[in-house]
C-alpha positions as CSV (number, residue, x, y, z in Angstrom):
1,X,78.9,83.1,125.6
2,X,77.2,86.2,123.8
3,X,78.3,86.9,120.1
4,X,80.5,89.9,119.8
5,X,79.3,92.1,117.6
6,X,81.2,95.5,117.6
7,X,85.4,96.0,117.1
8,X,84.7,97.1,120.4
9,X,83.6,93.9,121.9
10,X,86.3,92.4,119.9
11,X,88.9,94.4,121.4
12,X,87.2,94.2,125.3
13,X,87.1,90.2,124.5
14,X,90.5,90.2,123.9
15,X,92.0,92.7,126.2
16,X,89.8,92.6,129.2
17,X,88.9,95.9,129.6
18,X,87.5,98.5,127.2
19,X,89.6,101.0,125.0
20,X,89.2,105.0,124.4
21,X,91.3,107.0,122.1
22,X,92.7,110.6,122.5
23,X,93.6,112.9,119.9
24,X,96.6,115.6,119.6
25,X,96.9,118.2,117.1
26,X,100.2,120.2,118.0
27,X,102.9,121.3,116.6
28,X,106.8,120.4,117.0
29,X,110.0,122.2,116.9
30,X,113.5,122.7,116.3
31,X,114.0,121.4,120.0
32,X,113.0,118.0,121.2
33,X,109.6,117.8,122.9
34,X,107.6,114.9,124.3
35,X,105.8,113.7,122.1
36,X,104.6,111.0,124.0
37,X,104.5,110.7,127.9
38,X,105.3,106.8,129.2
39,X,101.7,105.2,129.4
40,X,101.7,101.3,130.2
41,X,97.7,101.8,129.6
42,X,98.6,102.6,126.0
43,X,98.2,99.9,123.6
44,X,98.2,101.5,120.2
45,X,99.0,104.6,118.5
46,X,99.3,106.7,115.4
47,X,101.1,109.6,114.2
48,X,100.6,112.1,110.6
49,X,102.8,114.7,109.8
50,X,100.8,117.2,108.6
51,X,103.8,119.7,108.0
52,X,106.1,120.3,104.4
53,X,109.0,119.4,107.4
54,X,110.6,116.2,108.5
55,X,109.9,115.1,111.6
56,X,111.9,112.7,113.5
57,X,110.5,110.2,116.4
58,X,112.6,108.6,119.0
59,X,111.5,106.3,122.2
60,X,113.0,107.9,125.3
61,X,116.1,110.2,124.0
62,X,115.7,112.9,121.9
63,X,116.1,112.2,118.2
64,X,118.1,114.1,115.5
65,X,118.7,113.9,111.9
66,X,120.7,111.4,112.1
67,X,119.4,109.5,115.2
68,X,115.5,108.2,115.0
69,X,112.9,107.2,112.9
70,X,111.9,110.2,110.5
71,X,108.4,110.6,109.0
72,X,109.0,113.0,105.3
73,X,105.7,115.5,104.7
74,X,102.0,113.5,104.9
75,X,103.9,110.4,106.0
76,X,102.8,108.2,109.4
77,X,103.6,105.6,111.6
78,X,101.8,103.5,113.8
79,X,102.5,101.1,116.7
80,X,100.7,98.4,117.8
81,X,101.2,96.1,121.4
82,X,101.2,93.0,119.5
83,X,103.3,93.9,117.0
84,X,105.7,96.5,119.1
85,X,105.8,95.4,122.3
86,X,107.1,97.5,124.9
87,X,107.9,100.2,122.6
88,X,103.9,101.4,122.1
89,X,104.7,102.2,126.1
90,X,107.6,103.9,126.3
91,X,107.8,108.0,126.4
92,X,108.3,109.6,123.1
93,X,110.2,112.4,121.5
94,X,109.6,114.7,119.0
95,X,111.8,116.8,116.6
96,X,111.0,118.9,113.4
97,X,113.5,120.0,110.8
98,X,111.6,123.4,110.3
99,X,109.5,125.4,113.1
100,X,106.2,125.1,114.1
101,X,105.6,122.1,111.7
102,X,102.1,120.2,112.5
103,X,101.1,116.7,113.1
104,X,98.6,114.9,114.2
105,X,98.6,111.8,117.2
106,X,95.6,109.4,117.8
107,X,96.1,106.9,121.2
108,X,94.3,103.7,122.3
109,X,94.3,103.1,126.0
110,X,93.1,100.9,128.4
111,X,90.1,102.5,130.3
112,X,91.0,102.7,133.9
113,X,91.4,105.7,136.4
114,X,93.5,107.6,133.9
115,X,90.7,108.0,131.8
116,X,89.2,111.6,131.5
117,X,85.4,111.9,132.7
118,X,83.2,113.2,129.6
């Protein structure tokens, strides 16, 4: 068996198949927005926000105020499969308590045919 030598290899070991990431930079509203489409190729993710606003997270439904997991200025939360199950999967919603307030997403999928040719 060769020695693994990279997090890379690790993670290929483990999983199967080889990981990529992708990168967002957007911005969110006063309206829900997806945040996140439904991936089962996703396995990981992680999400800043890079704003002065609240934002607020929910897993298929649009969150609120009062309804969702809310990340305060510079705050972040990540997923993981093996810790989150399912929920790293699901589709995403996004929600900001002022306009036009910025965050930042960073995804780890499986490589397969949904993976963009460099």
């Amino acid at each position: 068996m060769p020695r693994i030598t990279t997090l890379a290899g690790l993670l290929a070991d483990e999983l199967g198949i080889a990981t990529y990431t992708e990168e967002t930079s957007a911005q969110a509203g006063v309206a829900s927005a997806q945040l996140m489409p439904q991936n089962p190729n996703r396995v990981g993710w992680i999400l800043q926000n890079l704003s002065t606003a609240n934002l607020f997270i929910r897993p298929g439904r649009a969150p609120s105020a009062t309804v969702g997991i809310i990340l305060a200025p510079n705050e972040w939360r990540s997923m993981l499969y093996r810790e989150d199950m399912a929920l790293v999967a699901l589709q995403w919603q996004i929600l900001a308590s002022a306009a036009a307030a910025d965050y930042y997403l960073l995804e780890v999928l499986l490589s397969g045919r949904d993976r963009p040719t460099p």
